[in-house]
C-alpha positions in Angstrom: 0.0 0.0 0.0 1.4 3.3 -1.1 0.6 6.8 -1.1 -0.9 7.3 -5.1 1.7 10.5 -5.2 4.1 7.5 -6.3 2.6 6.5 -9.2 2.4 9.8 -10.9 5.2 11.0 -13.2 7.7 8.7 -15.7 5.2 9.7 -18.9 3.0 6.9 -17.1 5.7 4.2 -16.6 5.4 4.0 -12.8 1.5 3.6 -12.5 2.2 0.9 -15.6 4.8 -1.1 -13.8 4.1 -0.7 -10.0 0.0 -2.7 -9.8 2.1 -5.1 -11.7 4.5 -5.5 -8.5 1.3 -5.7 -6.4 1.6 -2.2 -5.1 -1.9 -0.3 -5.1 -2.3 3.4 -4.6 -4.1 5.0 -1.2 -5.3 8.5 -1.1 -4.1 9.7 2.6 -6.3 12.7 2.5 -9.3 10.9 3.4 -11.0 7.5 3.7 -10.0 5.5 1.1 -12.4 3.0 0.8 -10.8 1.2 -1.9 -7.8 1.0 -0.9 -9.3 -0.3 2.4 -10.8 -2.9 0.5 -8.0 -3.7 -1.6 -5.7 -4.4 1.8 -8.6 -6.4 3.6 -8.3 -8.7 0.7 -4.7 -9.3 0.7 -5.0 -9.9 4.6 -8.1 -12.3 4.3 -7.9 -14.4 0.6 -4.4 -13.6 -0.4 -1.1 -15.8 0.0 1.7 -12.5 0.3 2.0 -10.2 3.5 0.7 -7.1 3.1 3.4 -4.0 3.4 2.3 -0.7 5.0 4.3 2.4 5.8 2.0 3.3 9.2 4.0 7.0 9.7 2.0 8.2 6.0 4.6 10.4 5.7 8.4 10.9 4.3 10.1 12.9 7.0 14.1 11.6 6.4 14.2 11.2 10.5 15.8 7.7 9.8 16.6 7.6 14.3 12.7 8.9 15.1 9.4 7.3 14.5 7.0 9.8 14.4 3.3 9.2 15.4 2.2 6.6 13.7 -1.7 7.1 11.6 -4.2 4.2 12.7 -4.7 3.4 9.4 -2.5 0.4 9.3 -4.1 -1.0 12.9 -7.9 -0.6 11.8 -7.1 -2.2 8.8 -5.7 -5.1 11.1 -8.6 -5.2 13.2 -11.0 -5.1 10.8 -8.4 -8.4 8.5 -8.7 -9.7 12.0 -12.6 -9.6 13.0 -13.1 -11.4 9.6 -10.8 -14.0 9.8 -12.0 -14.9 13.3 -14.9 -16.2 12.0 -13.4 -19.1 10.4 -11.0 -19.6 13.3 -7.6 -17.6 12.2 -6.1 -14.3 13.0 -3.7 -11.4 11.6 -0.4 -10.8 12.7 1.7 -7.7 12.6 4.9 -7.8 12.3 6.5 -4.7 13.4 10.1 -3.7 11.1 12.7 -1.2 11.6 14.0 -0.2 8.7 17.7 1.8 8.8 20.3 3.5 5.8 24.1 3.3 6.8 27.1 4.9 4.1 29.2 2.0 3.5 32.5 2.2 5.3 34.8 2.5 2.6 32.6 5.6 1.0 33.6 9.4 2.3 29.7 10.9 1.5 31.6 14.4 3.1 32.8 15.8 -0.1 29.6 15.5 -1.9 27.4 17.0 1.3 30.3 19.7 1.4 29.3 20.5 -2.1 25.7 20.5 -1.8 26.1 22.8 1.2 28.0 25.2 -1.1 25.0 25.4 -3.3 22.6 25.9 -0.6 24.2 28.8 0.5 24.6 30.4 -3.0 21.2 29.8 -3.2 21.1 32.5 -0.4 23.9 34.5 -2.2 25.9 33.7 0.8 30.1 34.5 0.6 32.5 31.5 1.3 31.6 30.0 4.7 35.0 31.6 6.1 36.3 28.5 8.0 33.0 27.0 9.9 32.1 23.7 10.7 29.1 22.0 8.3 27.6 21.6 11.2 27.9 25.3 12.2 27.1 25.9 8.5 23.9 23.5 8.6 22.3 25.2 11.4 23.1 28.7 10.3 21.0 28.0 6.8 18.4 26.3 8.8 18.5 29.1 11.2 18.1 31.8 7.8 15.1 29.5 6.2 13.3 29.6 9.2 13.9 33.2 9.5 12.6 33.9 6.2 9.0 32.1 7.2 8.8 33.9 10.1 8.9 36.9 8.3 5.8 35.8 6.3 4.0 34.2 8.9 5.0 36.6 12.2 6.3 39.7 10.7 10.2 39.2 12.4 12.7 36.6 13.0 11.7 35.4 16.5 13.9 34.9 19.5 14.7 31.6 21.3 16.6 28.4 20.4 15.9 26.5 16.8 13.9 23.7 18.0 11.5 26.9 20.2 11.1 29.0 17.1 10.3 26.1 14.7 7.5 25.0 17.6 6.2 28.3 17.7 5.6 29.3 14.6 4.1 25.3 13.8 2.0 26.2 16.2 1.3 29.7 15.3 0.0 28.3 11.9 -1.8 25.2 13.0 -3.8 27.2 16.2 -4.9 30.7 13.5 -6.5 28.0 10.8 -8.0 25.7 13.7 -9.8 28.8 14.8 -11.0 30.1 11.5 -11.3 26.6 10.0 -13.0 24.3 13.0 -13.7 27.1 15.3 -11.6 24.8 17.9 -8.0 23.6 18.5 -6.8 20.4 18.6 -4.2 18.7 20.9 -4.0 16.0 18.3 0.4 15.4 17.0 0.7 17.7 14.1 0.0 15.1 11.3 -3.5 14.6 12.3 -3.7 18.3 13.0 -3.0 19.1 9.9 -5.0 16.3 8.1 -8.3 17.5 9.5 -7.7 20.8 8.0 -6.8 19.6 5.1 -9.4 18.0 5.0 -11.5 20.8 5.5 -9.7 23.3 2.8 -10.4 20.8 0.1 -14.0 20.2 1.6 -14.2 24.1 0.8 -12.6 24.0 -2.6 -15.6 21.4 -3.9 -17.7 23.6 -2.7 -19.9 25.0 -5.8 -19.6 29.1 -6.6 -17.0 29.7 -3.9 -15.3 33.3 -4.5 -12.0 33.9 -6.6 -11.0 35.7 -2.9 -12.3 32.3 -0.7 -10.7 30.0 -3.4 -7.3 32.2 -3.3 -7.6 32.4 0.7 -8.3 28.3 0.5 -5.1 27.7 -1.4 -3.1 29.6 0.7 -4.2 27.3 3.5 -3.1 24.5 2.0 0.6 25.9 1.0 0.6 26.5 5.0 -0.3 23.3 6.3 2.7 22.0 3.5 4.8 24.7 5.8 3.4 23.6 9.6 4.2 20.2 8.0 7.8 20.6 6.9 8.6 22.3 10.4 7.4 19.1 11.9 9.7 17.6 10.0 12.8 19.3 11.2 13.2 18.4 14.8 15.6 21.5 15.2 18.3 19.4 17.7 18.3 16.0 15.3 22.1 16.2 14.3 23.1 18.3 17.3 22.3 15.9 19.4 24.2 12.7 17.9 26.0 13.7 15.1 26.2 11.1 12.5 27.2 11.6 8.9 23.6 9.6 8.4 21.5 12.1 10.1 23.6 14.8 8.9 22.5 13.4 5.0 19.0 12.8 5.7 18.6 17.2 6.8 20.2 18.0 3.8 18.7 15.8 1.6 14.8 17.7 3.4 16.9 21.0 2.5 17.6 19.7 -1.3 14.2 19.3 -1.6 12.5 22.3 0.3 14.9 24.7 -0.5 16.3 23.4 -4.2 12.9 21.7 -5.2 14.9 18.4 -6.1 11.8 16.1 -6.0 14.1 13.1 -5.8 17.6 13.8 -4.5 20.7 11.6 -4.6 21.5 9.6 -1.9 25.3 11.0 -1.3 26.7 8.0 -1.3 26.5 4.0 -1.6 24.1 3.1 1.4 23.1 -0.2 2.5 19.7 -1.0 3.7 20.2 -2.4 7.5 16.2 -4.4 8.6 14.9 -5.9 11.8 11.3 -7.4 12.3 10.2 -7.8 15.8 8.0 -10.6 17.9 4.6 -11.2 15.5 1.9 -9.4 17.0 -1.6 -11.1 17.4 -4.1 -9.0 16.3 -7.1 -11.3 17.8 -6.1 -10.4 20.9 -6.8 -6.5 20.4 -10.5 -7.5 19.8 -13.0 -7.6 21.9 -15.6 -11.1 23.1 -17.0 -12.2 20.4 -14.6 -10.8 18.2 -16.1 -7.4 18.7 -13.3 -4.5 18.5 -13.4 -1.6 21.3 -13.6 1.7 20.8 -10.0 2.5 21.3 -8.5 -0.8 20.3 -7.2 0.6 16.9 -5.5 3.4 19.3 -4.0 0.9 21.7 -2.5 -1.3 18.9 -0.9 1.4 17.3 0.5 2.7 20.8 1.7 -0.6 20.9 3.5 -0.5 17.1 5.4 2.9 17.8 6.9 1.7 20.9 8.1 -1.8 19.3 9.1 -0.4 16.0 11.0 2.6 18.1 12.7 -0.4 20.1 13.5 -2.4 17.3 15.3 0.9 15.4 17.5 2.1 18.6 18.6 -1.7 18.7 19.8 -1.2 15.3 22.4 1.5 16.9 23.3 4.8 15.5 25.0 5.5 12.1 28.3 6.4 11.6 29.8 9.4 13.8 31.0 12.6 12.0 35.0 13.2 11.9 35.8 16.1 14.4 36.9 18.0 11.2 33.0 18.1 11.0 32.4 19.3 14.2 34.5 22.1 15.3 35.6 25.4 12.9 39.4 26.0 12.0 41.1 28.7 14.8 40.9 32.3 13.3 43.4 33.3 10.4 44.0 29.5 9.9 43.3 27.9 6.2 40.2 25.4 6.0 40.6 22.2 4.2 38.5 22.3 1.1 37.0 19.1 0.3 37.9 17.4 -3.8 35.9 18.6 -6.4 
């Protein structure tokens, strides 16, 4: 099951070849009853597991799970009420999945260079002997600025990771009160899926005004913005610098900030997987085989904290060279990585 995003673009190709793979498109935006259909089937009459990505997301946070959508445990649930009638169950089994450079691959040199057009994208001067780290947080630090011009008028006060909260917030809590006429205390994602939901509710609606459809659209490319803050954590390479994590900001800033749809990875990576214990999914239902109100909550309380487990097992990637980490003394020349 895959978000139906993928199987745009190629002239065509991708939504030729990928139902041939046995992947089948889901719209996130709403309920997807197909789709929902399509995955019950798999789960009851078919002979293959059935693959979901339960975050809905992309957010290139390969150390953090973040909250996880009940779409995949109601899907579960509902695999699972059926089958019990004839005696069986569904099982979950939760996977970690995690990148790692190969050893013998140096991915500095390239991140040095896309760091280098990041900047000039800024028209900034040579970075005059700072760290990429330094130099990571300072262009973070300047695109964050720049929205909180738009959306609050200055650059705001306060560490990264207080600003990039604040104006998240600020976005989500001025819609929720024009939009739902209440605010949620919902994570972000569902946050911003309800109003989402909502501005395109508004954009169906027949004979709306050039000015509502204009103020609609805007909405949207905001909630794309309270999104991408979520997105950047604001202390995720600070706090265990690996040349991994470092990769994985860059690549959201190559893509945010260069509109590379699909960037390069940096690097020869090799795809490091863990599945955890099975989980029964019977036992998440109720007598009778009746599910509970908050049984597709529980289960997927249950997923975050075993597919979080199973990911710190897997360790952290490899730590950055202290070249990476500290600037060169005043007056003294900086190594330049190869062109």
């Amino acid at each position: 099951m895959a978000a139906y995003q993928i199987f745009t673009g190629n002239a065509g190709l991708r939504k030729f070849i990928l139902p041939r793979l046995g992947v089948f498109p889901v719209d996130r935006e709403g309920t997807d009853r197909s789709a929902f259909q399509a995955g019950l089937n798999v789960l009851t009459q078919g002979k293959n597991p059935l693959v979901v990505i339960p975050e809905g997301e992309i957010y290139f946070l390969g150390d953090r799970l973040t909250p996880l959508r009940e779409g995949a445990a109601t899907l579960a649930l509902a695999a699972a009420r059926k089958l019990a009638e004839c005696g069986r169950t569904a099982w979950i089994i939760p996977t970690a999945i995690r990148y790692r450079f190969l050893e013998n691959h140096d991915p500095l040199p390239e991140l040095h260079r896309l760091m280098d057009t990041l900047e000039a994208r800024f028209t900034w001067w040579d970075p005059c002997g700072r760290s990429i780290i330094e130099r990571l947080y300072r262009y973070a630090e300047g695109m964050l600025a720049l929205k909180e011009l738009e959306y609050l008028d200055a650059p705001q006060p306060g560490t990264l990771k207080d600003r990039i909260a604040r104006l998240k917030f600020h976005i989500l809590e001025e819609m929720e009160d024009r939009r739902l006429g209440r605010r949620s205390d919902e994570p972000v994602p569902f946050r911003v899926k309800e109003l989402r939901r909502a501005c395109l509710k508004g954009l169906a609606v027949p004979g709306i005004s050039r000015e509502e459809r204009r103020t609609l659209r805007r909405d949207l490319n905001s909630l794309f913005v309270a999104i991408q803050l979520f997105s950047y954590p604001g202390d995720y390479v600070r706090e265990n610098p690996t040349l991994e994590r470092l990769a994985e900001i860059m690549t959201k800033f190559e893509q945010d900030a260069l509109g590379v749809t699909y960037p390069a990875p940096r690097g020869p990576r090799r795809a490091v997987v863990k599945m955890g214990e099975p989980i029964d999914v019977r036992s998440y239902l109720g007598p009778g085989g009746r599910r509970s109100r908050d049984a597709a909550e529980t289960l997927t309380e249950t997923l975050e904290l075993q597919i979080q487990g199973l990911m710190d097992t897997l360790g952290p990637g490899r730590p950055l060279p202290e070249s990476a980490l500290v600037s060169a003394p005043s007056g003294m020349p900086v190594p330049q990585p190869a062109s």
